[in-house]
C-alpha positions, 0 to 999 in steps of 0.5 A: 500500500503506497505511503501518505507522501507517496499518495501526496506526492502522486496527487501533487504530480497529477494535479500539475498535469491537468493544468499543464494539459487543460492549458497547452495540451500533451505535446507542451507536457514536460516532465521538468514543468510537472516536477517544478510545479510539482515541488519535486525532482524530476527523478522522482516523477519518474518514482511514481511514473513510468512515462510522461504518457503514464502521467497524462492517462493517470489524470484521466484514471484518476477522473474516472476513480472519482465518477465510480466512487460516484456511481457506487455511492449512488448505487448502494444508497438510499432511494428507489432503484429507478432514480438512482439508475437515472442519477447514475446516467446524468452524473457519470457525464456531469462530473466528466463536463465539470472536470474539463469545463475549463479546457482549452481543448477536447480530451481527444485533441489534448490527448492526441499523442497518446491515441492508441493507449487513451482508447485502449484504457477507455474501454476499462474505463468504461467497463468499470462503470458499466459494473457498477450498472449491472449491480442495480439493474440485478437489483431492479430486476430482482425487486421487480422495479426493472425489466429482467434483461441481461445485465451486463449488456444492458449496462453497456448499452446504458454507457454506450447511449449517454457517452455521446454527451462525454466531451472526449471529442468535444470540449465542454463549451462546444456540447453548451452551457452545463444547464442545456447539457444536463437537461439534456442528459436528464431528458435520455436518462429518463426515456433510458429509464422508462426503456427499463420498466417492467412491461404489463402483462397481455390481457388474456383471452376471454377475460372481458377486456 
């Protein structure tokens, strides 16, 4: 388990690396800026780093920790299942729009240098939340508040339906102002959900309706 300066020195490396990539970009990224900014040796960077490339997708890890920290809180607390899976859809774009609202450019364009590997940890990215899904679906479909469909696809679905509103392509200003954008993503949250009701059953034969 790392130790409290480890975790601190991490945090301080990290934090660098979002402004150094919010303002300029991965190509403008040095190590010597990170360690300055930082407080620290450039050596110890690389303590706690394989790679200047290792710094940059850590930031977006560390993004990703913080929404499935959200998402698990969401799924485990109170309140109907139906409205924590509706939560859960609308928050997982909203913490991404938040984090990058003051980027000068997309996750995608910042990121550019490193395309291959950004899209390779995406999809663990993305499965990681999409585990955190399947567990309150189980769960609505077992206290009949959701339809029974297989949980996992449809968890991906669910992820697959609200990335278009993640600003990997796009910066937070081009997808529009947070209140457009988190009506909108309310608005599919709810038809996702809706998607998800149990069916009422077929009228039978002969029964006078």
């Amino acid at each position: 388990m790392p130790s409290a300066l480890q975790i601190d020195v991490r945090k301080a490396v990290l934090d660098a690396a979002e402004l150094q990539l919010g303002r300029h970009g991965y190509r403008r990224m040095t190590v010597d800026g990170l360690a300055q900014a930082a407080g620290i040796g450039k050596g110890t960077v690389y303590l706690h780093f394989a790679s200047k490339q290792d710094v940059a997708l850590g930031t977006v890890d560390r993004l990703v920790d913080r929404v499935v920290s959200r998402l698990e809180g969401l799924a485990d607390g109170p309140g109907p299942v139906v409205e924590r899976l509706r939560r859960m859809l609308a928050e997982r774009v909203m913490l991404r729009f938040d984090a990058v609202a003051g980027y000068a450019g997309s996750l995608d364009e910042l990121l550019a240098d490193v395309r291959p590997a950004l899209l390779e940890r995406r999809k663990s990215w993305f499965r990681r939340e999409a585990r955190v899904l399947e567990r309150l679906l189980a769960e609505g479909a077992r206290s009949g508040a959701l339809r029974r469909l297989p949980p996992d696809g449809t968890a991906r679905a669910l992820v697959d339906a609200t990335n278009s509103f993640l600003p990997l392509s796009l910066t937070a200003r081009q997808l529009g102002r947070r209140a457009d954008v988190a009506a909108r993503v309310a608005q599919v949250a709810d038809l996702l959900v809706a998607g998800l009701a149990p069916r009422a059953s077929a009228p039978r034969s002969g029964d006078g309706r």
